[in-house]
Every structure is written in C-alpha cells, then in structure tokens.
N, C-alpha and C positions, 0 to 999 in steps of 0.2 A: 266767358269761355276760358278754361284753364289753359296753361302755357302751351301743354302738349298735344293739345287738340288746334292749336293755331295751324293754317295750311303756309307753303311758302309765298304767297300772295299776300299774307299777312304781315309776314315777315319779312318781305320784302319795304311795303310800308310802313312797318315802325321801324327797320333801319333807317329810311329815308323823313323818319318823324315826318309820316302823312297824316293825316285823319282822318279817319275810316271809323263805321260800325262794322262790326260783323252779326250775322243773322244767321242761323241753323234752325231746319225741318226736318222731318222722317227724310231718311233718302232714300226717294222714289226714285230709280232712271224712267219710270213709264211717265212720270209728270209732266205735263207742257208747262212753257215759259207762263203762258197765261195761269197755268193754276199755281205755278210758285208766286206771280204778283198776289192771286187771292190769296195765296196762305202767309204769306207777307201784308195786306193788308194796302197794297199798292197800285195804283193805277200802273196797267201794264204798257203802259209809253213812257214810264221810268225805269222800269227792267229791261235790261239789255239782254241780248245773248250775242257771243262769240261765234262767227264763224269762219271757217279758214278756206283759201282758197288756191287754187294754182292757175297760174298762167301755158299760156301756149311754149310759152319761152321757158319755162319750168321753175320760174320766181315764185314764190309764195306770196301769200296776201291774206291779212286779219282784216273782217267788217265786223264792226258791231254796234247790230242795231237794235230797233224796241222790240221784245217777242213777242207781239202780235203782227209785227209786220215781214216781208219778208225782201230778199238781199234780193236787188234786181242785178243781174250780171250782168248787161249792159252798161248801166249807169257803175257800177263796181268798175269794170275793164276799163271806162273812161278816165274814173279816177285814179286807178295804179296807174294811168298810163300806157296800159296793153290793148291788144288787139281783144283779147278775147280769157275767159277765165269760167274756172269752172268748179262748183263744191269737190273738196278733199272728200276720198272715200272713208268711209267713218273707222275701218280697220287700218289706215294711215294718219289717223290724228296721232295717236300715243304716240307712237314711236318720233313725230315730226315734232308733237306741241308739249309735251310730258304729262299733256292731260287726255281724262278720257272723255268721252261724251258726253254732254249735261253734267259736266266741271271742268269745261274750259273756259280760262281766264285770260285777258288778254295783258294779263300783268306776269310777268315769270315764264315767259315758254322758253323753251331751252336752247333755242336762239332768238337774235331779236328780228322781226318782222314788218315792213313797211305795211301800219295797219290806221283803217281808217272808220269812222265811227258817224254815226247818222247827224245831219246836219242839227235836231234838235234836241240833242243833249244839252250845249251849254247852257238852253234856257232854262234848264232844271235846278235850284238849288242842289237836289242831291241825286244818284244815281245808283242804282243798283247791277251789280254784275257779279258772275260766279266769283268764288272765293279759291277757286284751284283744285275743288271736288263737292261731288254729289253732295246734295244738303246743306249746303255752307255758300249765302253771297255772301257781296259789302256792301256797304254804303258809303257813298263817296263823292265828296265836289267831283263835278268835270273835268273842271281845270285841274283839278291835282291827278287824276285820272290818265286825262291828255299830256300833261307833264313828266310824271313816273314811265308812262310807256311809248310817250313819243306818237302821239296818234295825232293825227290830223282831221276836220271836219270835211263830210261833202254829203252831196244829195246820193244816198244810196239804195233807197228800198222802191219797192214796185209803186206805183201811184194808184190807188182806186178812186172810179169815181162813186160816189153815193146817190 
C-alpha cells in the first residue's frame, strides 16, 4: 500500500509502532461482513465489525463483534453498565465517529469511546477490522488491538441455539 493511500487508523498504529497488515478490495458499501471475510479469505469469526451505540443517558458505546453475529443489546447495556442502549442511526455515525458506514473503525474516532469487543477475540492469533474506510481492514493481534483503543472484553452478541 503506498504512503498515501494509508487511512488514519493506520497511522495511528505505525505511530504507536503496532503491527498490523493491511488488506484492500473493490469498495463495495453493499458487501456484508460475511462476504468481505470471503474475499479476505477468512473465517468470518475473525472479522469483526464496529458498531456504535447510545445510551438512555445519552453516553455512547463502541461493540465489536464477528460479522456473522449480531450485537445483543441487552447483554451490550449490561456491559456499558446502562439500563438500556440502542444502534446509532446510520446518518449519525459520520458526524459522531469520523467514519461512514462499512469503514468504521474502532481505532481513531474522533473522540474516545467506552468500547467493548466479543468475548472471543483474544483467542484469535490475528483479527480483522475495518481500516477507517470502505475496502481497506487490518490485521492485527487483539491484544494490540485492545491496547491502542482501550477496549475491554464481554459476552456481547445474541446466543443461537443450533
């Protein structure tokens, strides 16, 4: 990836000498998470997505979880701690996160966010999440992941049973 195609997520961690891949596809916004693991070549319980959330109290709150699963908001409101929370309207991302839709990152938003991430990532050597726009993740330990942005583990996504 040339210097000037780097997003500020990236930039963020080579200031912080992290270690990361980066990864670019066509940028599709109609693409689900699931088919960016396929075109990644990824089991999609390694691809995360970002999502942001508000409270009753009017706190904000980052989950992110595997993009085949989805963000239970119960168990979410447990873990900020609130009563109750609810998906950001998508025309309120940019202006809150600096990103837009399928390229948000939980690295770099334009303030920092009490955000919290699926309980099995850190079993993951390596993890994948957006890069700070369409067509661009990373690849990235957890731990370095969780450290850069301050994110904490909990049980967050809906439970199926099989």
């Amino acid at each position: 990836m040339k210097k000037e195609d780097k997003t500020n997520v990236m930039r963020i961690l080579d200031g912080k000498k992290i270690p990361y891949q980066s990864h670019t596809y066509e940028a599709d916004p109609t693409l689900t998470g699931e088919q960016i693991a396929g075109i990644l070549g990824e089991d999609p319980e390694k691809v995360f997505k970002t999502l942001v959330t508000q409270a009753k109290s009017g706190t904000y709150y980052v989950f992110v979880v595997p993009v085949k699963e989805e963000l239970d908001l119960k168990k979410a409101a447990k873990a900020a701690g609130e009563k109750a929370i609810s998906m950001l309207k998508q025309k309120d991302l940019l202006p809150l996160t600096g990103y837009v839709h399928g390229g948000c990152s939980p690295v770099g938003m334009k303030k920092p966010f009490a955000t919290f991430i699926h309980e099995t990532a850190p079993s993951f050597e390596k993890i994948f999440v957006s890069a700070g726009r369409v067509g661009a993740q990373i690849e990235i330990a957890p731990a370095d992941l969780m450290s850069v942005a301050g994110i904490k583990t909990a049980d967050i996504i809906v439970c199926t049973e099989n």
